[in-house]
C-alpha positions in Angstrom: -54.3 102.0 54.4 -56.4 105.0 53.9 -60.4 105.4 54.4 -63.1 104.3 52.1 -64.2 106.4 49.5 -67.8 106.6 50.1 -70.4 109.3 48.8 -72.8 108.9 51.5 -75.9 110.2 49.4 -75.6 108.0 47.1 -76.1 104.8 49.8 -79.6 102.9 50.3 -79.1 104.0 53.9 -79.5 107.8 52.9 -82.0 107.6 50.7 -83.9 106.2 53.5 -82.9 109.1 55.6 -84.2 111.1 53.1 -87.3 109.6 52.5 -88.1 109.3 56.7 -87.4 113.2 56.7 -90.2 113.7 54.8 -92.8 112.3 57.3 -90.7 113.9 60.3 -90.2 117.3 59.2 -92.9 118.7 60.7 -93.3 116.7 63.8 -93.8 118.3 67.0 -91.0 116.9 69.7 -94.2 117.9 72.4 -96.1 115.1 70.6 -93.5 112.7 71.1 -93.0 112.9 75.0 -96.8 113.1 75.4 -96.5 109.7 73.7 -94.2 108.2 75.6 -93.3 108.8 78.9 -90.1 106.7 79.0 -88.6 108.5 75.9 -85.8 109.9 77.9 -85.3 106.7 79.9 -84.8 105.0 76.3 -83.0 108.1 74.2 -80.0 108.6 76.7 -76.2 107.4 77.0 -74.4 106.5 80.2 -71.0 106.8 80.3 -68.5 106.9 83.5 -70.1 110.3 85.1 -71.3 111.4 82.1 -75.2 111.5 81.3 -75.9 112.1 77.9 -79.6 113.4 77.6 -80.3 113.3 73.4 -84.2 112.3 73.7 -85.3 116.3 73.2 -84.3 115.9 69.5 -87.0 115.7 66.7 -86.1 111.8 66.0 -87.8 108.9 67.0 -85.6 105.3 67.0 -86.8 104.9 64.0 -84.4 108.1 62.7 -81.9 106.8 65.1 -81.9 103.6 63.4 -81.8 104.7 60.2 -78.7 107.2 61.1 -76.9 103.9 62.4 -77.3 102.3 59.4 -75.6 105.0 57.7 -73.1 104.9 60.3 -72.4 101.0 59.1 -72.8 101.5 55.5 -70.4 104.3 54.7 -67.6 101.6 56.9 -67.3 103.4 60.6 -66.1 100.6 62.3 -62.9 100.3 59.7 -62.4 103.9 59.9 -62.1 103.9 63.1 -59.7 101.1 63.1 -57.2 102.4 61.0 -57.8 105.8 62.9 -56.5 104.3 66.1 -54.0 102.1 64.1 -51.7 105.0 62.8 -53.3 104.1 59.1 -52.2 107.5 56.6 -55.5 108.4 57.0 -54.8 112.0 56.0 -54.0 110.9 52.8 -53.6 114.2 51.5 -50.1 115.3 53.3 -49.7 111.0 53.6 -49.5 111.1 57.3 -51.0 109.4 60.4 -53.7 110.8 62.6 -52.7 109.7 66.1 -53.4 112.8 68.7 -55.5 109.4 70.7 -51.5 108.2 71.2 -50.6 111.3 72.9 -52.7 109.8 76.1 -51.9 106.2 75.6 -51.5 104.1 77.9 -47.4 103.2 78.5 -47.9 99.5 77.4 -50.4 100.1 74.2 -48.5 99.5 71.3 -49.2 102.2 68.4 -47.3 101.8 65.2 -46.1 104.5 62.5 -44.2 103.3 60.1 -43.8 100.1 61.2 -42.2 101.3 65.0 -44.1 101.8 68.0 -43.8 105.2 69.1 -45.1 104.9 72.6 -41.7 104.8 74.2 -40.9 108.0 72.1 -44.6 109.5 73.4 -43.5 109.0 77.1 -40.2 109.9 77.0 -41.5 113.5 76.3 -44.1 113.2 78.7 -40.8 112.4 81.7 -39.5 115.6 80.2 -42.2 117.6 80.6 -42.6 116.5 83.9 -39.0 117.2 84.9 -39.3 120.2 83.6 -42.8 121.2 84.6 -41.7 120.1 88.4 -38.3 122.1 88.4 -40.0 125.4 87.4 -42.8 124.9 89.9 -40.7 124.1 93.0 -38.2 127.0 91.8 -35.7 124.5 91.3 -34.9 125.8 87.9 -34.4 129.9 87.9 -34.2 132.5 85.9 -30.9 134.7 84.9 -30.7 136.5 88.6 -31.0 133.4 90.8 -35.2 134.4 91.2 -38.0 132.2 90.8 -40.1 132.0 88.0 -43.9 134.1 88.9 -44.8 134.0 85.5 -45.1 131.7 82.0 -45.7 133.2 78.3 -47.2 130.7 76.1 -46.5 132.0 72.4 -48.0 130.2 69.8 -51.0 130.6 67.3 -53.9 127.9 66.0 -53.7 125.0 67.9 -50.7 126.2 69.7 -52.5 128.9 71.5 -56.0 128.2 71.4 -55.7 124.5 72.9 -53.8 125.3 75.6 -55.1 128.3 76.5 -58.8 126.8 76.6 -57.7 124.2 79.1 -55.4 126.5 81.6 -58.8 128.7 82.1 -60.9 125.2 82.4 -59.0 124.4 85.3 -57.9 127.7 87.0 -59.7 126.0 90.2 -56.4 123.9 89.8 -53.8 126.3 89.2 -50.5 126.6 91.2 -48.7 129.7 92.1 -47.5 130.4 88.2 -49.4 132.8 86.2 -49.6 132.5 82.6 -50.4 134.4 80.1 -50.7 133.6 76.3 -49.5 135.5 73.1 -51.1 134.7 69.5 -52.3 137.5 67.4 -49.5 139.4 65.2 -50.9 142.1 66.6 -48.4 144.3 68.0 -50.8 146.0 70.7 -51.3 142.6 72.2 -47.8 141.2 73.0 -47.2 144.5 74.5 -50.4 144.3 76.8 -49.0 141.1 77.8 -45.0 142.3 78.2 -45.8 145.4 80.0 -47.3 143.5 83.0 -44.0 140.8 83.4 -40.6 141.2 85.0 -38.0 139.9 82.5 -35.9 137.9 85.6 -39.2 135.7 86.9 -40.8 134.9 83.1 -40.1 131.8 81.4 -41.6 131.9 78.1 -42.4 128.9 75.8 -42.1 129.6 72.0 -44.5 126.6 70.4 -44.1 126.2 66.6 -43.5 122.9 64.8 -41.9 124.6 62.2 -40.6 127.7 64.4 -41.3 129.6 61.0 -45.1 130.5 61.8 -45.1 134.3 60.9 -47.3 135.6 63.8 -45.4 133.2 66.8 -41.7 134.2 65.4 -42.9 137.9 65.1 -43.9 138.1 69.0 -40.8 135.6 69.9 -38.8 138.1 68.6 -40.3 141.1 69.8 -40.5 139.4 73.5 -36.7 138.2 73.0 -35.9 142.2 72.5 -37.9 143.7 75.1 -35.9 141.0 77.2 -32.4 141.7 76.1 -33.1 145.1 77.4 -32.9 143.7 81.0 -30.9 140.5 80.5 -27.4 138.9 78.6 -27.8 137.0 75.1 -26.3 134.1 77.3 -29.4 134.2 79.5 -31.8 133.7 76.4 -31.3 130.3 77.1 -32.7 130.1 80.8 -35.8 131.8 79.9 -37.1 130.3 76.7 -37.7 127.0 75.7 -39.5 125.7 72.5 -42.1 122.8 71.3 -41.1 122.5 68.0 -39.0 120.2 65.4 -36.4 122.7 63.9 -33.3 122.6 65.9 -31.6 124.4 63.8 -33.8 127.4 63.9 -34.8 127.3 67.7 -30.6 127.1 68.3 -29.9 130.5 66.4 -32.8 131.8 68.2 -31.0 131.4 71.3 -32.7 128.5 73.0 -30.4 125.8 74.3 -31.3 122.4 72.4 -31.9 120.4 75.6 -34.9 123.0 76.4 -36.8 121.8 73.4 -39.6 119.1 73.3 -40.3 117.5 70.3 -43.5 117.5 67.9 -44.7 114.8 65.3 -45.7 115.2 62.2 -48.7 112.5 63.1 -50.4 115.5 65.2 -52.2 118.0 63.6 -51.9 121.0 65.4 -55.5 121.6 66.8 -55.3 118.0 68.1 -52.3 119.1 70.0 -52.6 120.7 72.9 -52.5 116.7 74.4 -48.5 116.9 73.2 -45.8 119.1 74.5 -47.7 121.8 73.3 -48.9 121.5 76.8 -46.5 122.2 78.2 -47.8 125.8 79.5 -50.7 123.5 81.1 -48.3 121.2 82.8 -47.1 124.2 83.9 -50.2 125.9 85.1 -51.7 123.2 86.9 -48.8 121.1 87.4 -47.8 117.6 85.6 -50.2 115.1 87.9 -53.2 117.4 86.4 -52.1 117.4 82.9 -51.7 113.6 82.9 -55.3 113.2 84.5 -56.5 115.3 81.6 -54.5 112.9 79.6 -56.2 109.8 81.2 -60.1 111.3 80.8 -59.2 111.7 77.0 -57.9 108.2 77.1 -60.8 106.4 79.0 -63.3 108.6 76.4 -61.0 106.7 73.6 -61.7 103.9 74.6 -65.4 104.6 74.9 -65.3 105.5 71.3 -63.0 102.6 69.8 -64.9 99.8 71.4 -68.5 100.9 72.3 -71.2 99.8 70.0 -72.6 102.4 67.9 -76.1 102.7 69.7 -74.4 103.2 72.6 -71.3 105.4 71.4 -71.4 108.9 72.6 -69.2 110.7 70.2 -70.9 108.3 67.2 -74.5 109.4 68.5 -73.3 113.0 68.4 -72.3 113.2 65.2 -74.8 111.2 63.5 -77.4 113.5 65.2 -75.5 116.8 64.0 -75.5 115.2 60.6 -79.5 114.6 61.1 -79.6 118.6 61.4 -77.2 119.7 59.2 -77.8 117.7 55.8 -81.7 117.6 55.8 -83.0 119.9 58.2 -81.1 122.2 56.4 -79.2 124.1 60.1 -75.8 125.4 59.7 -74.8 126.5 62.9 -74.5 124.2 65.9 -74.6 126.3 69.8 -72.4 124.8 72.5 -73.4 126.8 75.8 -71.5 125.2 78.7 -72.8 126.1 82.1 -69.5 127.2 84.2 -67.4 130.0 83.1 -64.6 127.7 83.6 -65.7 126.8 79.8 -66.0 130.1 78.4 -63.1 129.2 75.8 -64.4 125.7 75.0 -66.2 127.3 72.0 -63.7 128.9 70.7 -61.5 126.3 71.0 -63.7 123.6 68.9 -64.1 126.5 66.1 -60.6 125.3 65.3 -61.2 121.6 65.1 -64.5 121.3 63.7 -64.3 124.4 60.9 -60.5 124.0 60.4 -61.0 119.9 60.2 -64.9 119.9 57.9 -64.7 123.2 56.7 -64.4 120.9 53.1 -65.9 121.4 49.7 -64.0 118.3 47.7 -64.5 114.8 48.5 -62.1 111.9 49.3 -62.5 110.7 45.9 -61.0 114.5 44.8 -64.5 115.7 43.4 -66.9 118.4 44.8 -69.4 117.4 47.1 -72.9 118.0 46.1 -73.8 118.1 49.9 -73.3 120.5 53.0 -70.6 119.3 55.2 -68.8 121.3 58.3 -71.1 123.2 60.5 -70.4 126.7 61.8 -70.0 126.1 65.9 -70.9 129.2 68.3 -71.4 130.0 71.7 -70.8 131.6 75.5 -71.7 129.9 79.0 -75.0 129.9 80.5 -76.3 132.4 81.9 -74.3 135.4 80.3 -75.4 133.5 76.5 -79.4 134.0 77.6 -78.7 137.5 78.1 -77.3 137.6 74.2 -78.1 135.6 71.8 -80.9 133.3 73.4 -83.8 135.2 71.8 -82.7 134.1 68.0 -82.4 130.4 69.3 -85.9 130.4 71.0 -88.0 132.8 69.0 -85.3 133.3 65.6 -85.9 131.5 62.1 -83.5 129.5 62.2 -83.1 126.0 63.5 -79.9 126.1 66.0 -79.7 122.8 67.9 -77.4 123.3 71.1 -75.1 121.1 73.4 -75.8 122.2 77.0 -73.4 121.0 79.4 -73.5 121.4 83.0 -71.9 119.9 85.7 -73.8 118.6 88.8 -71.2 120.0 91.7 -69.5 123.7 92.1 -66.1 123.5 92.6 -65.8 125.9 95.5 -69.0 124.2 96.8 -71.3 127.5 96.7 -74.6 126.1 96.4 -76.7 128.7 96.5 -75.3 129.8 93.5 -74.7 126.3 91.6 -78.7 125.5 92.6 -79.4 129.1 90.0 -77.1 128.2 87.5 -78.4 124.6 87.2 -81.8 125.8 87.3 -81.2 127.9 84.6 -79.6 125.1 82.6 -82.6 122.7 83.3 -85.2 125.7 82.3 -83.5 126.1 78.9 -83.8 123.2 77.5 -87.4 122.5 78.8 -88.2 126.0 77.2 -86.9 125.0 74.0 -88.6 121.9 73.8 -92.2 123.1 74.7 -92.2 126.6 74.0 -94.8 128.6 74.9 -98.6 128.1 73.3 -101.1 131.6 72.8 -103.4 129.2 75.3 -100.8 129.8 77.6 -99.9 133.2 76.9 -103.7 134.3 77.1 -103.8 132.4 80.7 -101.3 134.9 81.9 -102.4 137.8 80.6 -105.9 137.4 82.6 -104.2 137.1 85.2 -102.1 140.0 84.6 -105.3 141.6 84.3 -104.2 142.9 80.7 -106.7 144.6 78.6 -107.9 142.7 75.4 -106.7 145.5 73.2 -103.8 144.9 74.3 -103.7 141.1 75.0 -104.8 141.0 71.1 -101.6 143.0 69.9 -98.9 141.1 72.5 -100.2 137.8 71.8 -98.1 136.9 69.0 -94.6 138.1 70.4 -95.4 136.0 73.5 -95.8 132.7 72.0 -92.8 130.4 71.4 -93.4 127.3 68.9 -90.8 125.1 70.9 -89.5 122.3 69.3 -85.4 123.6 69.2 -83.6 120.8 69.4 -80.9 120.2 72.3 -78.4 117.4 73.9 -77.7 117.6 77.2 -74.5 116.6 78.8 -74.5 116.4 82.4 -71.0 115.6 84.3 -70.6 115.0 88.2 -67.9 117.8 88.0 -65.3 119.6 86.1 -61.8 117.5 86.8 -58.8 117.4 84.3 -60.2 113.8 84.0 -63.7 114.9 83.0 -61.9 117.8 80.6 -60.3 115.6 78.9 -63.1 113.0 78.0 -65.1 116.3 77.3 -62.6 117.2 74.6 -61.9 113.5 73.1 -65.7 113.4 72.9 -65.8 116.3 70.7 -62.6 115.2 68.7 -64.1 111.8 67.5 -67.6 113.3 66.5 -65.2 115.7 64.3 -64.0 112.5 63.2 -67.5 110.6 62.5 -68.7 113.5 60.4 -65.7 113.9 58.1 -65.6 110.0 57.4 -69.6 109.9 56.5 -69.1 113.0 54.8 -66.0 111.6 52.8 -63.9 114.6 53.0 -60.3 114.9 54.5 -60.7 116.1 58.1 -56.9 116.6 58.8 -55.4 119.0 56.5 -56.4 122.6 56.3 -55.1 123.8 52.7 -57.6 126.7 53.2 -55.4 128.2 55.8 -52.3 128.4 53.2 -53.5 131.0 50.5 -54.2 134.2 52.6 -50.9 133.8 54.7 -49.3 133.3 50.8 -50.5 136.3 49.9 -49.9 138.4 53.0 -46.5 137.6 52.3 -46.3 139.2 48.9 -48.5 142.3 50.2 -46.3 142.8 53.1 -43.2 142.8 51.1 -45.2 145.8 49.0 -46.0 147.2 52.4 -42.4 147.6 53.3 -41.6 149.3 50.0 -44.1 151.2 49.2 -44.5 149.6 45.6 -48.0 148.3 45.2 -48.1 145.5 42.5 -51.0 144.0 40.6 -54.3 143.3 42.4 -58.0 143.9 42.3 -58.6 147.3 42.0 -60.6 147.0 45.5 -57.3 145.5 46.9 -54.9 148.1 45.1 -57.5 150.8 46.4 -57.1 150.1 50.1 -53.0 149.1 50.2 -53.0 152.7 48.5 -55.2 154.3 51.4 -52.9 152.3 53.8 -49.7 153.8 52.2 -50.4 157.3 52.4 
């Protein structure tokens, strides 16, 4: 069955949003805690070793209520039934949505098409494993009897960015194998990459569901070339391996049919990186770590399927971005993570939160009148308050920002942890209370500034405060705590795209540039430049000559 079609703005419940923005507009979040003492104590989540802090928001339960509301009235709890229940809820290429079945337990039952596919699920997860384990004891070899030093994940999308995202997250984990990753068509990158390997201790793991994807094939091939220059045709076959669902294609590329690991067409790709497509992290980390990352997502599933709403992370998340985005008018979102374990996390939920809302036509196949997707950006803490900081505290726009931290340093260096956490703690505080000229004047006397030039200063000094945050605090950063890190992210992509009524899991927007790169390459090659706009026809021209 597919979701509801529901224009939210035109329910009771946001109307009353609407109306309750009016008196909160311009309230001061300082007013707020002065009023109540206990407002964190009331406006945070507890979750496993998770501590969600959302009380430094300009809500009071009243908003929260009201957001809850809409939460019920545009269906939630059905979408997220028939979310977990394999439902064609991505009605728009009439497939399934089930990335949560990728980290299943073995004895849940999940249906597509009327068969449970767990057994199918879990009989790629024993291959991975085999595999992952053969390579890392140097059980399986390359074409000269060596063992492999070094792994080449080649992919693009969600079969780069995934995967690469969680091998630097959990480099405190890594085993002995290096890897490296290859995405952009860019020829000056694969050969960064190549020129650093040896072609007898690489493995290299081609990931493409339809192994047609112009920018992986393009680097495959180039890599396959710079190999053959050291190696037989026959030997092709020890040193590749492919996650993808054309046989037929990965077998003329050279890659022996038992080396491949199978995708489903009821995974999008930037959900995948939980599939074989993770196979690079199985790899990096070893197959124990990538099933605990597995597990984490699972248990944060869980948390999401069954949790009352009030009390649902992910749900609380989104209906507070939504808060922001559709009436405070904010289009960007931060996400500053405080380890630089995390400096691709960012990145990574670019992909699935522009790719997945990034929508302009409704469920019901008319535009929205509305803003949906929000533009996500960000770095770790501290390197981000040397950047881009000044815009969120003193700027003029509204950026609320997801700090997470975690509560122990991996290699135990407190010292250094007890800074970095400081700095994560100050942030928020300073973007909650700002600084008043009361304050500022204060310091300047005792400075001992002159009043000349405490008069011209005191304006650039002050900061009005009230930039809302969450904060996410975790015991530490484990594959378990990843994962439920990344689910919880997943599903508030998922909340916003069902109040907003739009299609989160196709990305039609991706098709037309790659359509017409196609036909402009082709002219490219030939030299013959066809019709375009004459800005278009002016710059292939400059190209050509």
């Amino acid at each position: 069955m597919a979701l509801q079609k529901i224009n939210p703005t035109q329910t009771e419940a946001w109307q009353k949003i609407q109306s309750h923005f009016e008196t909160m507009k311009s309230v001061q979040m300082q007013e707020l805690f002065a009023k109540d003492n206990n407002r964190a104590e009331k406006m945070h989540l507890q979750w496993n070793d998770f501590l969600v802090d959302y009380s430094k928001n300009i809500a009071t339960q009243e908003t929260i209520d009201l957001l809850l509301d809409l939460a019920k009235k545009v269906d939630l709890k059905d979408a997220i039934s028939k979310y977990f229940d394999g439902d064609l809820i991505n009605q728009t290429e009439n497939r399934a949505v089930l990335h949560t079945a990728l980290r299943a337990t073995e004895n849940a039952a999940v249906m597509v098409d009327g068969v449970n596919v767990m057994p199918e699920v879990f009989s790629v997860k024993n291959k991975i494993k085999n595999f992952s384990n053969e390579v890392i004891s140097g059980e399986r070899k390359g074409f000269s009897g060596k063992q492999f030093t070094d792994i080449v994940n080649i992919g693009i999308g969600g079969s780069d960015l995934g995967p690469a995202m969680i091998v630097e997250a959990l480099q405190f984990y890594k085993n002995h194998l290096n890897v490296h990753f290859v995405s952009n068509v860019d020829g000056d990158h694969v050969n960064e990459i190549i020129k650093k390997l040896n072609p007898e201790t690489t493995l290299f793991v081609i990931v493409s569901k339809t192994f047609t994807t112009q920018e992986t094939l393009s680097n495959a091939e180039t890599i396959r070339s710079w190999f053959l220059k050291s190696a037989k045709q026959e030997d092709v076959a020890k040193h590749f391996v492919a996650v993808s669902t054309n046989i037929q294609r990965v077998t003329e590329f050279g890659i022996n049919p038992t080396n491949v690991f199978p995708m489903w067409d009821w995974v999008g790709g930037r959900f995948s990186l939980w599939s074989a497509v993770g196979l690079s992290v199985s790899l990096a980390v070893g197959f124990d770590n990538f099933d605990k990352l597995l597990k984490g997502a699972n248990q944060m599933d869980e948390h999401f399927k069954n949790e009352s709403f009030d009390k649902n992370i992910p749900v609380m998340l989104a209906l507070l971005s939504i808060w922001y985005n559709n009436f405070f008018g904010a289009e960007s979102e931060a996400l500053i993570p405080y380890t630089q374990y995390l400096q691709k996390l960012a990145p990574y939920l670019q992909q699935g939160i522009m790719e997945s809302n990034g929508k302009s036509i409704g469920r019901d196949g008319k535009p929205v009148n509305y803003q949906t997707g929000t533009i996500i950006w960000g770095e770790p803490g501290t390197n981000s308050q040397h950047a881009f900081f000044q815009l969120i505290h003193q700027g003029t726009k509204l950026i609320p920002t997801d700090f997470i931290g975690f509560k122990e340093a991996l290699y135990g260096n407190k010292d250094h942890h007890d800074k970095l956490m400081s700095n994560f703690f100050a942030q928020t505080e300073a973007l909650l209370m700002g600084k008043t000229e009361a304050q500022v004047k204060a310091e300047f006397e005792k400075q001992g500034i002159s009043d000349e030039k405490a008069n011209f200063l005191l304006p650039f000094k002050v900061f009005s405060g009230n930039k809302p945050t969450n904060t996410l605090l975790i015991n530490k950063l484990t594959p378990e705590s990843l994962g439920a890190l990344v689910a919880l992210y997943e599903h508030k992509i998922f909340v916003q795209g069902v109040i907003w009524n739009i299609f989160s899991y196709d990305q039609w927007g991706v098709e037309l540039g790659k359509q017409l790169a196609n036909t402009i390459l082709e002219e490219i090659v030939t030299k013959k430049v066809q019709q375009h706009d004459s800005s278009t026809t002016f710059l292939l021209k400059n190209y050509l000559n």
